[in-house]
N, C-alpha and C positions, 0 to 999 in steps of 0.2 A: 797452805794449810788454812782450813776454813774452823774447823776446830779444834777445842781440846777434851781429853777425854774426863777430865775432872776439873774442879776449881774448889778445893777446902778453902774454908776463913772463918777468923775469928777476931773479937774484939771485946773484951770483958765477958761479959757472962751469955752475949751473943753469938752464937757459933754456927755452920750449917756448911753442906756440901751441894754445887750443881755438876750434873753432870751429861756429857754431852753437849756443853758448851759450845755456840758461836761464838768468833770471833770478829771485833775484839767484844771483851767480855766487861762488864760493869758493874758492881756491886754497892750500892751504897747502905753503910749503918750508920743508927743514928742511936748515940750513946751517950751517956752522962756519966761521970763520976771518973772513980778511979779503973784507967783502962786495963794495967797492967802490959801483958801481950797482948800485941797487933799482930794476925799471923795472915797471912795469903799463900796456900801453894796452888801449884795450877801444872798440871800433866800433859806434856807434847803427848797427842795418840797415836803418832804413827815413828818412822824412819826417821825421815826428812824433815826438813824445818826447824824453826825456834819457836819458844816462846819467853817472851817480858813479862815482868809483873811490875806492878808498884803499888804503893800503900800512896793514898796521897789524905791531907787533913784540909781542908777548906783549900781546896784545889793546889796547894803545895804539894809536892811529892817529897814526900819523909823516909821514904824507903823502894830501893829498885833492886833487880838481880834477872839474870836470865841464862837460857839452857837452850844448846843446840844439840843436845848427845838425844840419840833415839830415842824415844820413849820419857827423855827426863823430866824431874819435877822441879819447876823451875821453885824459887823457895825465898820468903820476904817475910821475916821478923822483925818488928818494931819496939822497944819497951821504952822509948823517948818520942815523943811527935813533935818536934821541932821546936816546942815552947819555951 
């Protein structure tokens, strides 16, 4: 699988969807204050294949999950960033 067909995320009051995503896929925000929710989901488009996510904070990774079911949306909530 070269793509996905979605990527939502969010991070305080910064939110936004791409879609038709290469993989792998990157997003970086840059935020201050209080974050609350950390969110990433991210949509396998087809049958076959997986997709990983992770939330990662100054190159840490704080949060992972991942989905090999057809079509699923792989799904990484964060309301701690490892501090």
């Amino acid at each position: 699988m070269d793509k996905a067909s979605h990527a939502t995320y969010g991070a305080g009051p910064k939110t936004g969807q791409d879609v038709d995503v290469p993989l792998p896929y990157s997003k970086t925000l840059h935020v201050t204050g209080d974050l609350g929710l950390v969110t990433l989901f991210v949509q396998n488009p087809g049958a076959d294949g997986s997709v990983t996510c992770q939330v990662k904070v100054d190159g840490k990774v704080v949060g992972e999950a991942e989905t090999d079911n057809p079509y699923g949306v792989c799904r990484v909530q964060v309301d701690s960033l490892g501090e």
